[in-house]
N, CA, C and O atoms as CSV, one atom per row, in Angstrom:
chain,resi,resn,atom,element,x,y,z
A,1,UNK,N,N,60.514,53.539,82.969
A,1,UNK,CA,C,60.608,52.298,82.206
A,1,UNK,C,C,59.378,52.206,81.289
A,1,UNK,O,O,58.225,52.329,81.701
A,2,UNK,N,N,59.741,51.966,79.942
A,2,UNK,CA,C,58.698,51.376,79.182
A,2,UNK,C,C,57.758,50.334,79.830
A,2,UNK,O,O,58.264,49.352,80.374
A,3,UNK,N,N,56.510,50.484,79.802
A,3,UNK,CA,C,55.827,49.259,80.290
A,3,UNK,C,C,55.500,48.776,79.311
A,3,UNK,O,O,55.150,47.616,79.530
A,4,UNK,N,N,55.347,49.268,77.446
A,4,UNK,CA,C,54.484,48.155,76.671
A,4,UNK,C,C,55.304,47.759,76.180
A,4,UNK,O,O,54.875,47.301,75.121
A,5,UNK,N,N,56.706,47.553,76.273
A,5,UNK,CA,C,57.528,46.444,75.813
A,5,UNK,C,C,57.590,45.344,76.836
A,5,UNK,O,O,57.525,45.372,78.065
A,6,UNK,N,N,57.777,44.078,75.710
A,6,UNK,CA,C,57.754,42.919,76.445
A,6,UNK,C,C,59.139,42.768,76.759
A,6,UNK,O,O,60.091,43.039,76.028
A,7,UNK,N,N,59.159,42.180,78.237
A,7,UNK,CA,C,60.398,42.215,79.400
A,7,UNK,C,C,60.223,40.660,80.116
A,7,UNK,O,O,59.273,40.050,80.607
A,8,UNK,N,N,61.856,40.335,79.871
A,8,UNK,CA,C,62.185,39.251,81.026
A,8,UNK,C,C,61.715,39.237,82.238
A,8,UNK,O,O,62.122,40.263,82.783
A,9,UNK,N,N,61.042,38.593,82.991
A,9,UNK,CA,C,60.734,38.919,84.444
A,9,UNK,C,C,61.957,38.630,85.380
A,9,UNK,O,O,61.983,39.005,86.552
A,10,UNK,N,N,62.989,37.920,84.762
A,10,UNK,CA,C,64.433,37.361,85.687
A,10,UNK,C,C,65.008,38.764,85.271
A,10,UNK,O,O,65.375,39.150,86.381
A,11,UNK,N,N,65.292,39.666,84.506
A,11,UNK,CA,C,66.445,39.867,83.831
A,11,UNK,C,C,65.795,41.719,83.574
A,11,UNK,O,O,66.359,42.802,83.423
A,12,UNK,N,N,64.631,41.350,83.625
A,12,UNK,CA,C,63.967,42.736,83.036
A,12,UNK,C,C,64.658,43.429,82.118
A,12,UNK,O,O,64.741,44.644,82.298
A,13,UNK,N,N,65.522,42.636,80.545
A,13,UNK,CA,C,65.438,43.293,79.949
A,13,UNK,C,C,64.615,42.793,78.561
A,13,UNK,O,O,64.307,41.606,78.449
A,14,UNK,N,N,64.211,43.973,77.301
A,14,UNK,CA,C,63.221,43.775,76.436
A,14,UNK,C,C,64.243,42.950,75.390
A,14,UNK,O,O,63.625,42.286,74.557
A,15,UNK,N,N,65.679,42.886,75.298
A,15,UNK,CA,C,66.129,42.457,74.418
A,15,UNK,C,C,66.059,40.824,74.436
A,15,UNK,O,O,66.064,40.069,75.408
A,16,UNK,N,N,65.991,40.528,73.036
A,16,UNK,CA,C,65.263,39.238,72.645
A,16,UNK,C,C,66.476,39.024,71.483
A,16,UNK,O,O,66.902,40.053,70.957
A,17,UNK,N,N,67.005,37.819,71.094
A,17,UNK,CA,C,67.825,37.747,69.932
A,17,UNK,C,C,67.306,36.228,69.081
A,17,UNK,O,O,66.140,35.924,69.330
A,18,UNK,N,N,67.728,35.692,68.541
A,18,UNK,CA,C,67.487,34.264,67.755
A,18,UNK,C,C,67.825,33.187,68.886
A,18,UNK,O,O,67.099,32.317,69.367
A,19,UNK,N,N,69.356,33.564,69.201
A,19,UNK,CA,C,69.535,32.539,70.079
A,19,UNK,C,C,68.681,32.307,71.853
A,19,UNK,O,O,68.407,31.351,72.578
A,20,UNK,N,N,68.549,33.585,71.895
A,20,UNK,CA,C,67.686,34.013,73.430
A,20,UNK,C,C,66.654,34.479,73.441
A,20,UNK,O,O,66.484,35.516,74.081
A,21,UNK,N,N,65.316,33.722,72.552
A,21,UNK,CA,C,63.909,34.738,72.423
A,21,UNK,C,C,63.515,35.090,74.225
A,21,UNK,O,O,64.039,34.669,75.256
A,22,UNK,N,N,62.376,36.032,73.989
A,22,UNK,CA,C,61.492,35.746,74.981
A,22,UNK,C,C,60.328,34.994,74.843
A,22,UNK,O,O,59.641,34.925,73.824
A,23,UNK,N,N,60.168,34.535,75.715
A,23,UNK,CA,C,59.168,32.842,75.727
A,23,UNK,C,C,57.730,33.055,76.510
A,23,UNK,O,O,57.467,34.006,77.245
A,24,UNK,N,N,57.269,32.470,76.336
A,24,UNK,CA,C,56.228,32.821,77.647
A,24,UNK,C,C,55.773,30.825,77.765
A,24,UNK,O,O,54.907,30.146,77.214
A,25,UNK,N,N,56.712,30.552,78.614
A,25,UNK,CA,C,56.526,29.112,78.915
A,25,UNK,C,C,55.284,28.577,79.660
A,25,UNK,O,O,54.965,27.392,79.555
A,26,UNK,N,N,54.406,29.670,80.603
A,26,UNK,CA,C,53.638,29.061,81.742
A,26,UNK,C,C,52.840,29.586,81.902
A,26,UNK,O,O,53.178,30.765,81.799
A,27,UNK,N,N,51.328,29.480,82.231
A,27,UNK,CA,C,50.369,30.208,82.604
A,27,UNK,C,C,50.271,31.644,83.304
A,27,UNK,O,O,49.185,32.173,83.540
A,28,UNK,N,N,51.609,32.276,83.642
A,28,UNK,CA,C,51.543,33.614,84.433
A,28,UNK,C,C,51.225,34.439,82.804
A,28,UNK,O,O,51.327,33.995,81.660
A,29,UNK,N,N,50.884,35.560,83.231
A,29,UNK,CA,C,50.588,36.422,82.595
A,29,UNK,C,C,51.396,38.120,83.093
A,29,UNK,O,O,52.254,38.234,83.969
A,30,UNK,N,N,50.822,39.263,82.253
A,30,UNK,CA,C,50.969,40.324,82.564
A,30,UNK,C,C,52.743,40.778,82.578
A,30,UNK,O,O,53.448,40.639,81.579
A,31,UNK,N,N,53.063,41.122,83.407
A,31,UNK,CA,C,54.840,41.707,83.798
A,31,UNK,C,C,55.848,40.702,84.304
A,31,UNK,O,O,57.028,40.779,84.646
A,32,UNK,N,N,54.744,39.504,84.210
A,32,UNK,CA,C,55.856,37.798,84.778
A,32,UNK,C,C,55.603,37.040,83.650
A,32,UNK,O,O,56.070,35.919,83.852
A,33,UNK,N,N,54.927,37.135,82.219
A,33,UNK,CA,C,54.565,36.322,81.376
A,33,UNK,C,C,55.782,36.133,80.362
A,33,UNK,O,O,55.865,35.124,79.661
A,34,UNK,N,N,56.593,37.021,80.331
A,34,UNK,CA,C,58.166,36.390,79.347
A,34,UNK,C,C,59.044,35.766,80.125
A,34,UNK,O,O,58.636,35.599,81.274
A,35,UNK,N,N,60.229,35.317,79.871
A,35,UNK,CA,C,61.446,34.708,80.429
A,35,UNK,C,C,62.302,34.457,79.298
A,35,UNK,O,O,61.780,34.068,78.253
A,36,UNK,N,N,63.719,34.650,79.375
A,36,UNK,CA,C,64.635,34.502,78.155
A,36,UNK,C,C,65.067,32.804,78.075
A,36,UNK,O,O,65.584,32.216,79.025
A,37,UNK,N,N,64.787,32.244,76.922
A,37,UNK,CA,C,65.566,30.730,76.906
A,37,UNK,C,C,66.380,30.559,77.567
A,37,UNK,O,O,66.295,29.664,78.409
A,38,UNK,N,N,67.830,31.578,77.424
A,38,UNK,CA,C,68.601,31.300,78.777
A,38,UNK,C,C,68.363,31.286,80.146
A,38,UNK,O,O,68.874,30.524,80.966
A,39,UNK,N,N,67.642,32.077,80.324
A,39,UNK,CA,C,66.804,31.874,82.062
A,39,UNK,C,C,66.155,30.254,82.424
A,39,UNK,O,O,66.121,29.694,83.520
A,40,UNK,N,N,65.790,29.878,81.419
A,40,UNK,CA,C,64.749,29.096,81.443
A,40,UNK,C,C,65.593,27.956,81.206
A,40,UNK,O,O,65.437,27.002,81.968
A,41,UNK,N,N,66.658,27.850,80.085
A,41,UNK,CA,C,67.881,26.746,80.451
A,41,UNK,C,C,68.270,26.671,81.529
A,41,UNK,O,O,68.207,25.586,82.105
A,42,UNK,N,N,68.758,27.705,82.111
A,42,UNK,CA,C,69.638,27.352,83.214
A,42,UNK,C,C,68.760,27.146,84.151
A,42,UNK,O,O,69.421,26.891,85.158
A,43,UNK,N,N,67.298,27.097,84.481
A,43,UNK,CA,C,66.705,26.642,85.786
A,43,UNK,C,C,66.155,25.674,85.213
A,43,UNK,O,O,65.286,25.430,86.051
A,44,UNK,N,N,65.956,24.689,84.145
A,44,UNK,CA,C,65.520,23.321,84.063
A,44,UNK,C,C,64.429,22.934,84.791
A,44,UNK,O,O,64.476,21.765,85.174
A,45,UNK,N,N,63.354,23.636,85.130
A,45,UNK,CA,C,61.834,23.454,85.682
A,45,UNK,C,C,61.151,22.624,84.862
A,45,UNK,O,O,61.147,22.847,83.652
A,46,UNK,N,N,60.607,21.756,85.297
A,46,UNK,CA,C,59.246,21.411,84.823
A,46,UNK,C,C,57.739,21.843,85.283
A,46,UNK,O,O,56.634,21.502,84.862
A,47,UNK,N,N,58.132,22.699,86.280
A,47,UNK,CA,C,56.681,23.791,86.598
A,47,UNK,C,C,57.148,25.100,86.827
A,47,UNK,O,O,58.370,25.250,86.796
A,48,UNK,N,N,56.384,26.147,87.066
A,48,UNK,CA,C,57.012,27.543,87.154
A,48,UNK,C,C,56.938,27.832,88.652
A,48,UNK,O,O,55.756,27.585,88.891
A,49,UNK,N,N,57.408,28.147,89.611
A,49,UNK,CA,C,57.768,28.722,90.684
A,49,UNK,C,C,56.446,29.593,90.954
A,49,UNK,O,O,55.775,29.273,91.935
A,50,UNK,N,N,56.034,30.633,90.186
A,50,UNK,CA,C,55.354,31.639,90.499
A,50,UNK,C,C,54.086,30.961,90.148
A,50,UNK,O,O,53.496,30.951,91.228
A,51,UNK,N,N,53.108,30.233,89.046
A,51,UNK,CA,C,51.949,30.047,89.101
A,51,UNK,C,C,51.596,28.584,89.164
A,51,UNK,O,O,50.455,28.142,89.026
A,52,UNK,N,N,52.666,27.887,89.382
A,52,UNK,CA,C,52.556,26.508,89.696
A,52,UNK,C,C,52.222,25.716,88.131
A,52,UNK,O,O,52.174,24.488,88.203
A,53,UNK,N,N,52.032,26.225,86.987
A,53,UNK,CA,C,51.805,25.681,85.941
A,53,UNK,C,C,52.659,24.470,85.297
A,53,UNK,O,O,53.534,23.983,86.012
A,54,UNK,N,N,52.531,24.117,84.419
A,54,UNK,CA,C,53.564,23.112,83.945
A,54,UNK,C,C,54.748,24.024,82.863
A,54,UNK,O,O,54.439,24.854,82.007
A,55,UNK,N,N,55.929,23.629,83.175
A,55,UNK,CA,C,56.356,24.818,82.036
A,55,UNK,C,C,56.139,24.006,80.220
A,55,UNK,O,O,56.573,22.854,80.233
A,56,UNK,N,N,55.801,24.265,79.377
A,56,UNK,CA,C,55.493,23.877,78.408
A,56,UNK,C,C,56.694,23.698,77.328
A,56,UNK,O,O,56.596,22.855,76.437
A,57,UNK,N,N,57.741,24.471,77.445
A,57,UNK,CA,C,58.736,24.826,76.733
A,57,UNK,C,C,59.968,23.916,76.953
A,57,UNK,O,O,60.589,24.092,78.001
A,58,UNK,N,N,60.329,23.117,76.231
A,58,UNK,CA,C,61.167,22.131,76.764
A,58,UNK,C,C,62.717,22.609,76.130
A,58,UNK,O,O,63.042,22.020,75.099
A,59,UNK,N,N,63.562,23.500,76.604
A,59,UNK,CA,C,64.598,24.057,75.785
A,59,UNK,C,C,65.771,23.337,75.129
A,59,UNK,O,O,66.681,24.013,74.648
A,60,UNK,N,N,65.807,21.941,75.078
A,60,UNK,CA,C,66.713,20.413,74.932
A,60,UNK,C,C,65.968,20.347,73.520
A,60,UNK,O,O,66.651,19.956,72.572
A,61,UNK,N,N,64.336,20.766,73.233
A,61,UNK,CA,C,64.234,20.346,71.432
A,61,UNK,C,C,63.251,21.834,71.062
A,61,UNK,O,O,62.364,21.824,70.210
A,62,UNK,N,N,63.451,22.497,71.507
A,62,UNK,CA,C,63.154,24.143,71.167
A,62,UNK,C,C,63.485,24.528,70.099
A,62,UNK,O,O,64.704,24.576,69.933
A,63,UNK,N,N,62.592,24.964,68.921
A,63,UNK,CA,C,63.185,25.188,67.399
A,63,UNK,C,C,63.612,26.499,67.557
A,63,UNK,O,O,62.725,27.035,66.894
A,64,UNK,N,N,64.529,27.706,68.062
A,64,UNK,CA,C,64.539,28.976,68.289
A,64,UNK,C,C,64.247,29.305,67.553
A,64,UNK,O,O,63.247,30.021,67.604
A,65,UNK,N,N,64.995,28.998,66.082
A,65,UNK,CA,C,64.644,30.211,64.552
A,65,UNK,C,C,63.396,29.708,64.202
A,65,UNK,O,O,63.299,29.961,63.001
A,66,UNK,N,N,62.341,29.114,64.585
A,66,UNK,CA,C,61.010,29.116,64.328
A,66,UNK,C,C,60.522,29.870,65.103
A,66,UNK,O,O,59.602,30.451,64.529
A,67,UNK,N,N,60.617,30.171,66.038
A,67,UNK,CA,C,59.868,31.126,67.471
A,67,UNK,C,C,60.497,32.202,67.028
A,67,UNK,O,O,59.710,32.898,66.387
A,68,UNK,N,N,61.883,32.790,67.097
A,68,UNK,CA,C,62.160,34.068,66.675
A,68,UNK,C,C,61.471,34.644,65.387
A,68,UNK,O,O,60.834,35.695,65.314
A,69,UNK,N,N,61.723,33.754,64.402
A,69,UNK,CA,C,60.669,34.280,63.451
A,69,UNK,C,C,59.199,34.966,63.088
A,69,UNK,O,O,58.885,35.748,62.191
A,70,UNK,N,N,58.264,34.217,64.382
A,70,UNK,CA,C,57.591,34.243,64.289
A,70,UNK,C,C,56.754,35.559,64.813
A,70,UNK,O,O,55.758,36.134,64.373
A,71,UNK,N,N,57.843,35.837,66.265
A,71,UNK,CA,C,58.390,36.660,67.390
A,71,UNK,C,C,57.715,38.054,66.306
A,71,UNK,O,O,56.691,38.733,66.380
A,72,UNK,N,N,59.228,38.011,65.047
A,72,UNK,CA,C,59.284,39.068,64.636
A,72,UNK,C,C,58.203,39.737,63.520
A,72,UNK,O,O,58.003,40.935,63.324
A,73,UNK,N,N,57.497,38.444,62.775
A,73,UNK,CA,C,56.350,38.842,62.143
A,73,UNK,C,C,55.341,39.963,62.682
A,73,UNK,O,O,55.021,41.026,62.150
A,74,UNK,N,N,54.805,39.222,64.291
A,74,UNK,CA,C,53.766,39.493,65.106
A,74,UNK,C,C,54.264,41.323,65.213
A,74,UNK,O,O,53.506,42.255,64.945
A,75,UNK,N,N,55.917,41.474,65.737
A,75,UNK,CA,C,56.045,42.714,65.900
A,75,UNK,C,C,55.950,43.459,65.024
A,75,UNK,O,O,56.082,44.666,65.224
């Protein structure tokens, strides 16, 4: 497995689209620091499980095509 692509930690995969970026909602870092919007819809947290953080990402007013965009500059 590639390790320097960035990966879902639910889903472990690197693919990312407009509608499903990868996010990094919460203070974890390293090989747990992405999660796909859809992951992150469908568990409706307001803290993260793994580092107890607050999740920051509220996916109800989430601009995607601003984050994907931005996503894709950086790459």
């Amino acid at each position: 497995m590639d390790t320097k692509k960035d990966r879902c930690r639910i889903c472990y995969s690197s693919d990312a689209s407009p509608s499903n970026p990868l996010l990094s909602p919460c203070l974890c870092s390293g090989s747990l620091l992405f999660i796909h919007l859809d992951w992150l819809s469908f568990r409706a947290v307001q803290r993260c499980e793994i580092c107890k953080g607050r999740v920051v990402v509220d996916p109800n007013v989430f601009d995607l095509k601003d984050c994907y965009m931005r996503i894709r500059q950086v790459n």
